[in-house]
C-alpha positions in Angstrom: 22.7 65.2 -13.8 25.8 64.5 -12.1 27.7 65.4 -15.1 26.1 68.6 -15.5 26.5 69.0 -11.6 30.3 69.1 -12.3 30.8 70.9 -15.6 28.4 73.7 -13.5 31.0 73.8 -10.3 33.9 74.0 -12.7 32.8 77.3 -14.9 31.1 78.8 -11.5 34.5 77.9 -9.7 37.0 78.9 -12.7 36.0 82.8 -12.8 38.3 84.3 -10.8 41.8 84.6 -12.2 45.2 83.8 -10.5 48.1 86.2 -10.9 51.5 85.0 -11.8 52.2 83.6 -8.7 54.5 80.6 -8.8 53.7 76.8 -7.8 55.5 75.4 -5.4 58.8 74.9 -6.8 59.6 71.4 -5.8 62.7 68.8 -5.9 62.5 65.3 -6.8 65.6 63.0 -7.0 68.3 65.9 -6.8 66.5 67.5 -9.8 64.0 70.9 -9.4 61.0 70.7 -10.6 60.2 74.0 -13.1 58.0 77.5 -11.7 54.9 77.7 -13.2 52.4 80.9 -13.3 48.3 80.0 -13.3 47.7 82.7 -15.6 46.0 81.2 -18.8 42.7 81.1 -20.4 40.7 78.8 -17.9 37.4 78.9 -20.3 39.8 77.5 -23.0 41.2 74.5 -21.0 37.2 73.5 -20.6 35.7 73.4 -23.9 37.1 69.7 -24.7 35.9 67.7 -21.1 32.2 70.0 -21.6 31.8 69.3 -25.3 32.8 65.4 -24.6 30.3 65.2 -21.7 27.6 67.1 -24.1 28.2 65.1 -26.9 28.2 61.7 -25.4 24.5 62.9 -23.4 22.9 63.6 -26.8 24.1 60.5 -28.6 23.5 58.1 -25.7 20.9 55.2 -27.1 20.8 57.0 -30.3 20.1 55.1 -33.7 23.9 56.2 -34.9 25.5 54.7 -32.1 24.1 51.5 -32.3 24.8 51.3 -36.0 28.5 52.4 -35.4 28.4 49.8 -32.8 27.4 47.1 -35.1 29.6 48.2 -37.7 32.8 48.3 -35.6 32.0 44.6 -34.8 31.7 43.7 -38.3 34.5 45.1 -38.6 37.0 43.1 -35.9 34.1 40.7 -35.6 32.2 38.9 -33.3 34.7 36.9 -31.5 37.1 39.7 -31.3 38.1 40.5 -27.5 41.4 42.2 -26.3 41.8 42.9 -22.7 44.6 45.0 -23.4 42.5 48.2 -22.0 42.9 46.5 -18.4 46.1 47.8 -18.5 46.1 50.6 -21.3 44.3 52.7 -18.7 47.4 52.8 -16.4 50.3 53.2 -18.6 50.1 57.2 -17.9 51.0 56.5 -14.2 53.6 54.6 -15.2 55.0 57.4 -17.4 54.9 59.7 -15.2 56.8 58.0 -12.0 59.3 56.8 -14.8 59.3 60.2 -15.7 60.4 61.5 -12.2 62.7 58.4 -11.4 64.7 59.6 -14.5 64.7 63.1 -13.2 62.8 64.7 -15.7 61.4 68.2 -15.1 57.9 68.0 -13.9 55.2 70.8 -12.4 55.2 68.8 -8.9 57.2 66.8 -6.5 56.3 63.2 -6.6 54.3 63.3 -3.4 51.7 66.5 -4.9 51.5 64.1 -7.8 50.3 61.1 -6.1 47.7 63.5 -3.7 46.1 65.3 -7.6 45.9 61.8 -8.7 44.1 60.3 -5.6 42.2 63.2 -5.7 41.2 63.1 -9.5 40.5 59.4 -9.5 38.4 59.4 -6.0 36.2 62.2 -8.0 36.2 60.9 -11.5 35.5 57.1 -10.6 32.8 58.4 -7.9 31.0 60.2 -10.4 31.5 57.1 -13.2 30.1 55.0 -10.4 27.2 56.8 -9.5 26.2 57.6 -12.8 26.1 53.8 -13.7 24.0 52.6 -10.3 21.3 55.9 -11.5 21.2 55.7 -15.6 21.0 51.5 -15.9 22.3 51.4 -19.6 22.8 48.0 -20.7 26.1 47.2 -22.6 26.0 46.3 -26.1 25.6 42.9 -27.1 22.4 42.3 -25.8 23.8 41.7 -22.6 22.2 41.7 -19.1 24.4 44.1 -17.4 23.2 47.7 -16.7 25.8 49.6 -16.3 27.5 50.9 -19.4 27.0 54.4 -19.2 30.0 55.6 -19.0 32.8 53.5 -19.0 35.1 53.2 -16.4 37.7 52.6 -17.9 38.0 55.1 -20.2 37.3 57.5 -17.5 40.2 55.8 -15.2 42.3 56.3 -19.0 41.4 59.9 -19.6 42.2 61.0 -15.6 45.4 59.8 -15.3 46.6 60.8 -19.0 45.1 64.1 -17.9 47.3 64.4 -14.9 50.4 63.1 -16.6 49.6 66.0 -19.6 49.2 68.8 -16.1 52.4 67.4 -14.6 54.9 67.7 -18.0 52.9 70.1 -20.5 55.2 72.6 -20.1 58.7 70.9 -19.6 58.7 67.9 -21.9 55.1 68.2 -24.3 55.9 64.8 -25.8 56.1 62.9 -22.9 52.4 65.0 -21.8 50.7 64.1 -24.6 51.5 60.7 -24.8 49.1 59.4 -21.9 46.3 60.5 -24.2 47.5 57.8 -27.0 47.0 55.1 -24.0 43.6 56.8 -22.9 42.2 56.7 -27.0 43.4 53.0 -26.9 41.5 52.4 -23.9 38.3 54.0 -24.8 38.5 52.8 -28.5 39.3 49.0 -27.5 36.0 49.3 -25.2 34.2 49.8 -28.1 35.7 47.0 -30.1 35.6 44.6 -27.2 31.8 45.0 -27.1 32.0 46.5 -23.7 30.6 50.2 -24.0 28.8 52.6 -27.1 30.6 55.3 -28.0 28.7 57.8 -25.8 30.1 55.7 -22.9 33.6 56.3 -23.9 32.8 60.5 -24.3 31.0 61.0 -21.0 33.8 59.1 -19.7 36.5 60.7 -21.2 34.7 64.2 -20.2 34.6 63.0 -16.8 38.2 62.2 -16.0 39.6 65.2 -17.7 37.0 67.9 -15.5 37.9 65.9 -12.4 41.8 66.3 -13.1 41.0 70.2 -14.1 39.1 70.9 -11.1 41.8 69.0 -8.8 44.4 71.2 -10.3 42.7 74.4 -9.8 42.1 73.9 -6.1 45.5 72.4 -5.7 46.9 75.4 -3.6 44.7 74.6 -1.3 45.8 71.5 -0.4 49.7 72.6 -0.2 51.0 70.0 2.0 53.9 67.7 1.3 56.2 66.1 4.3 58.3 65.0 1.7 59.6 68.5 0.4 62.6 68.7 1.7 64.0 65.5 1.6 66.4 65.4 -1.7 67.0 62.0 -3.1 63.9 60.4 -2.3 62.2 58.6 -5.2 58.1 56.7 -4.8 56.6 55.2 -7.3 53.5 52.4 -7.2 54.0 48.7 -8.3 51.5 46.7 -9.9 51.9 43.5 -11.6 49.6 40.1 -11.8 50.2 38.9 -8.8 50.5 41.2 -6.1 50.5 45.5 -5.9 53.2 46.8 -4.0 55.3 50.5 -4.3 59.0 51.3 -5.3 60.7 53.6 -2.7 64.2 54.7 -2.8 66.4 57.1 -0.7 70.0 58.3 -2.2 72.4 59.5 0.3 
């Protein structure tokens, strides 16, 4: 119901169209960021987080899932287990600060970045969360835990890959589209390590890319950046296996 809560706000909210009005034109690192116009097909960009969402709802505890389940363990089998989606899920964020330490183009200065993603992730994971406490799925496997539906991590994957696609989509399309390799890996490796079904991985998928969408189209209204006019200032988060920490820089 949540899910359907969301894709409901998001086509209610998404009628009105913006004119080509610029975003805020932005400088990171001595670089400025490109002007973008709003004007595009909002229906279009959608479909994919709706018909994910859908999809996943009416083949959760189907017969085919658990049969592709069992397969895909035959497959790798039994003992197979990678934890290499712990850290697949956050390889977009690292793009992307890479991205503007190297001064490469991007839609936003690194401080409206770090606010969509906050943003995105406190509504994505909220609804992931809430969604697990209410549906009580238990994971494949036969084990005890409740809480597949959906996965977590895949919805973490699929939010920041989304953000990273919003942020360079239009100035460097490789470097967008590459978080989504790192969000499939995540999602797919979920399925392989036991963890979730495959309707797990679509609702979460769905999830974190409306979450990003709506965070985007609502992001004029939450214009405000200290960090504007300082030139030369470069942020990016730290995390490694010991301790998390951030990467701040000032050029004079």
């Amino acid at each position: 119901m949540l899910s359907l809560v969301l894709i409901a706000l998001c086509i209610n909210t998404v009628s009105a169209q913006f004119t080509e009005a610029p975003i805020t034109n932005s400088d990171f690192a001595n670089t400025n960021q490109t002007e973008f116009t709003t004007k595009k097909s909002v229906s279009t960009k959608r479909i994919l987080p709706v018909a994910l969402i859908t999809t996943g709802i009416l083949l959760s505890a189907s017969s085919f899932e658990k049969s592709l389940q069992k397969d895909l363990r035959r497959l790798v089998g039994n003992d197979f287990y990678l934890n290499m989606d712990d850290y697949t899920r956050y390889a977009p964020v690292v793009e992307m600060y890479s991205a503007d330490i190297l001064g490469v183009k991007s839609r936003n200065h690194w401080f409206d970045q770090t606010k969509n993603l906050v943003l995105a992730s406190a509504i994505s994971n909220g609804v992931s969360t809430l969604l697990k406490k209410e549906i009580y799925k238990p994971r494949p496997g036969g084990s005890t835990n409740v809480n597949s539906f959906p996965s977590g991590h895949t919805t973490t994957a699929f939010t920041t890959a989304t953000v990273l696609f919003e942020e360079f989509k239009d100035t460097n399309p490789l470097l967008a589209y590459s978080g989504y390799i790192f969000a499939a890996t995540t999602g797919s490796l979920r399925m392989l390590n036991n963890m979730h079904y495959l309707s797990d991985v679509l609702v979460g998928a769905g999830i974190g890319i409306l979450s990003v969408k709506l965070v985007y189209h609502f992001e004029h209204l939450i214009a405000w950046n200290p960090f504007k006019k300082i030139d030369g200032l470069a942020f990016a988060p730290q995390v490694n296996m010991d301790s998390v920490g951030f990467y701040l820089s000032r050029r004079f």
